[in-house]
N, C-alpha and C positions, 0 to 999 in steps of 0.2 A: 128486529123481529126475525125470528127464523121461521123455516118452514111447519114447523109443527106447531108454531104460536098461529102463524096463518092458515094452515089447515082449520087450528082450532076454530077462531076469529070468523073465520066465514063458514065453519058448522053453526056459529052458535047466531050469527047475522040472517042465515035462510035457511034452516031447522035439515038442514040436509045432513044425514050420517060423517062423521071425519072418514070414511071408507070412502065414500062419493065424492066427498071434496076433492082426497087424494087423488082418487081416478082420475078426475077432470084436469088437475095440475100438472099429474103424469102425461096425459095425453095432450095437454095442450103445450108443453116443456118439448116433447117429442116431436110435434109439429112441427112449432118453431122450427125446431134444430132441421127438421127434413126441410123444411122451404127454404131455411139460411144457406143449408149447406147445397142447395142444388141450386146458389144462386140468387134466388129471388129474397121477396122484404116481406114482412109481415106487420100490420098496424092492429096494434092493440088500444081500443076506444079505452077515450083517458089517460093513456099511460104514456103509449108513443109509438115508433118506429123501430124495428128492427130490420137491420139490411146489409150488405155486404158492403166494404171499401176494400178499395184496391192500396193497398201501400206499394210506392216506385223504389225502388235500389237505391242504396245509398252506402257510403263509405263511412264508416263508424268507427271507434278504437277500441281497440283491446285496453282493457283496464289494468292488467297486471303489466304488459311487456310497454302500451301506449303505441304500441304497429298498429299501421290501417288494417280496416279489414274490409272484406266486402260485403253488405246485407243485400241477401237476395230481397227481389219483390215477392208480396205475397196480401193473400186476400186475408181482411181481419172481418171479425164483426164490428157494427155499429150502430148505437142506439143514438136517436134523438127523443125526448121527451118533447112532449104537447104541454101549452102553454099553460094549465089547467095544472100540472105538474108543478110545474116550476116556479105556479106562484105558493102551491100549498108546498112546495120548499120553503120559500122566503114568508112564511108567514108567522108572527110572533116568535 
């Protein structure tokens, strides 16, 4: 499902315009990104976790020459999903 099948999907689940859906997705896509990137985690009911990890350095190879190299540290994002998730993954 992309996004314009879920736009749809939840216009036509709570009678609200695909204009309004979109706003809300915009706006809450935007959040997200503001709270992650300044750090903090955001819990979305039902879904999961979004939150920052730290990845440590580490020494890695170059794939064409097979020289070390050096990977700096750096912050990723990271999701954990909620149990509720992951059973309607594994389900049928």
């Amino acid at each position: 499902m992309n996004q314009a099948d879920l736009i749809e999907k939840i216009a036509a689940d709570t009678g609200l315009t695909k204009t309004d859906v979109k706003k809300v997705l915009d706006a809450q896509t935007a959040t997200v990104h503001e709270v992650v990137g300044a750090g903090g985690e955001v819990t979305l009911h039902g879904i999961g976790k979004v939150s920052v990890a730290q990845r440590k350095a580490r020494t890695g190879r170059n794939p064409s020459t097979g020289e070390a190299i050096q990977i700096a540290a750096k912050k990723v994002p990271s999701f954990s999903a909620v149990k509720a998730l992951k059973d309607a993954a594994n389900q049928g």
